[in-house]
C-alpha positions, 0 to 999 in steps of 0.5 A: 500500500504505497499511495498516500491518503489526503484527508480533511476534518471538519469539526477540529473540536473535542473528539478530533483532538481525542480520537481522529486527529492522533489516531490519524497521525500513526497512519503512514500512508495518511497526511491531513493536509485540510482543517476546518472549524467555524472558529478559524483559532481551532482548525488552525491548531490542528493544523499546526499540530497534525497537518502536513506541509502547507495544510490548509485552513478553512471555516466553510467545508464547501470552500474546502471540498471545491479547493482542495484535492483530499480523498477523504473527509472526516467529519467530527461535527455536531449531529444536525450537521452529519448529514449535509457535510457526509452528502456534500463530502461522497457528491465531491468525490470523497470517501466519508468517515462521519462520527457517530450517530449516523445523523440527527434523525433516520430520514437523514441517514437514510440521505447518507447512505443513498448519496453513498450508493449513488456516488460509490464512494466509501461511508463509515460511522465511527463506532470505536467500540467494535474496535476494541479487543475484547469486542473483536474477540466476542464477535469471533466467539458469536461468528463461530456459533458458540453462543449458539440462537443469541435470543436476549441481549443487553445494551448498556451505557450508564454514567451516575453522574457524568454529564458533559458540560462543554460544547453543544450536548445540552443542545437537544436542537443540534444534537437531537437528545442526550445520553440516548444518542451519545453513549447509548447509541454505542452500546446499541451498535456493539450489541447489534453487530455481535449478535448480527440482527439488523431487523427490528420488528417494534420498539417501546421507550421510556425518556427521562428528565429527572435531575437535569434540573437541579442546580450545584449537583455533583458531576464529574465535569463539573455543575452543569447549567439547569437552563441549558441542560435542554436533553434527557438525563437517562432513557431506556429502550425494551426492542423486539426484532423480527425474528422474536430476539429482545434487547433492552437498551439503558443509557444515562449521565445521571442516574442514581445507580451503582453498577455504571459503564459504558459501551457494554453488552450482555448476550444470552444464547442457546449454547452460551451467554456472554457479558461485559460487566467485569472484563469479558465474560463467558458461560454456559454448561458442561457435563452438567455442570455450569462454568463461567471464563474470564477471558484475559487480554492483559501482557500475560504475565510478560515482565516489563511488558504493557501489552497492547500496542494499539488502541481500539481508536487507532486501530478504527483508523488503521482499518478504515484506511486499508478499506480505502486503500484496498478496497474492501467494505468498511468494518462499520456499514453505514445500512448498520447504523442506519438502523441504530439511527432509526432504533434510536429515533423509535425510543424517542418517539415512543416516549413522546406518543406513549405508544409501541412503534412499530416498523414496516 
């Protein structure tokens, strides 16, 4: 692989300087050669930390699409946004990778993926977690049909109180709900992919906003603002799928609960189950007894040896970069979260209406 990748990022605030940006930078064949960011001070800043020679600096994404001739675009941005700048970005010519969710609602993502199909250029949603070790590994385990009919899982992603204060997260106009579309919106994709079921036959939800009015409470970002805390504070999922599997869905930033953690799965078929709650978990029966693994990931016992080299973000680039360069399908599909966007959206509306909504 010896052609080198052009690539652009818009949005250059918190997640491009805590994810794409170093995860990027240890790509040999990626130079960042365009930034862009409604405050010129922030894509200037990453420019001179990550970009190469004579990166350019915009505040417009349509000045950086027609000026520059990247390859591909990373787009780090508000919810409300994905849409307009992934489309704009795959009609250019530019293979697409969009921070997670897809998009504000499902008719926008659904945008995204028929400008994807329509253009041929390549989409991914950044959905980090399937990246890790332990969820590379649990795939395996379910691809070879060791948990056998997966029937019932759990997706989790519950913070007691941990609330993000900075940025737009309050901001249900720009960022179209809470925790739910934050963090849930991980969980939600792991557990999908690991039990490969993309078809959801009803979805009840019940959406909370129980403590975000309180002011002066305890968070781990600091206080948060009453009058801006505009989101719900926890929400909750109960999903049916067509082949009759049922996953609940817990997402929260505050919520009065002890057994926390984010981006985890539980996963219950006929042959086995499998959970994250204390490092990957494994069990099921033998010879009549039950048993219970813990599967280790550590250096394994190596003195002076911290064990993994690579990083669940870095290696989300490393594999995006060689789908690009070899053209093969991205780990994360963007028909895949698709249907987290719409799962998600069918929480909210049926904590709206009260009603079960049921897809087509």
């Amino acid at each position: 692989m010896s052609k080198i990748l052009k690539v652009a990022i818009i949005g250059c605030g918190g997640i491009a300087n805590g994810k794409h940006l170093p995860s990027l930078a240890k790509q040999p064949q990626v130079q960042m050669t365009a930034f862009c960011d409604i405050v010129e001070e922030r894509a200037a800043k990453a420019a001179q930390e990550y970009g190469a020679e004579g990166a350019k600096v915009y505040t417009d994404y349509r000045k950086l699409l027609e000026e520059t001739d990247v390859d591909v675009v990373h787009v780090c941005t508000p919810n409300d946004s994905h849409a307009e700048i992934t489309v704009a970005s795959l009609e250019s010519g530019r293979h697409v990778m969009c921070e997670k969710p897809m998009a504000k609602t499902a008719e926008q993502a659904r945008q995204m993926l028929d400008a994807a199909k329509r253009t041929g250029k390549k989409l991914s949603i950044a959905y980090q977690n399937r990246f890790r070790d332990d969820s590379l590994f649990l795939k395996q385990v379910c691809e070879n049909g060791e948990l056998g009919d997966i029937y019932f899982g759990k997706a989790l992603a519950l913070r007691r109180r941990a609330v993000p204060t900075w940025g737009v997260f309050l901001d249900e106009e720009k960022q179209g709900g809470g925790p739910l579309i934050d963090i849930g919106t991980h969980a939600l994709d792991l557990t999908l992919w690991l039990m490969d079921n993309y078809e959801p036959k009803s979805v009840t939800g019940s959406v909370f906003h129980k403590l975000g009015g309180r002011a002066n409470a305890a968070n781990a970002f600091g206080p948060w603002d009453p009058e801006q805390f505009k989101v719900e504070d926890s929400a909750f999922g109960f999903i049916t799928m067509k082949n009759g599997a049922t996953i609940v869905l817990e997402s929260s930033w505050a919520l009065n609960v002890l057994d926390f953690g984010e981006a985890r799965t539980l996963l219950c078929g006929t042959e086995g189950g499998a959970d994250m709650n204390d490092g990957l978990r494994l069990n099921g029966e033998k010879l009549s007894r039950l048993y219970e693994t813990k599967v280790d990931f550590g250096s394994g016992g190596v003195a002076f040896f911290e064990g993994q080299q690579e990083n669940d973000a870095t290696r989300e680039a490393r594999y995006w970069v060689e789908a690009i360069l070899e053209d093969k399908e991205p780990l994360v599909k963007p028909e895949q979260a698709l249907v987290v966007t719409e799962i998600l959206e069918a929480i909210y509306e049926s904590a709206k209406t009260g009603k079960t909504v049921y897809f087509d």
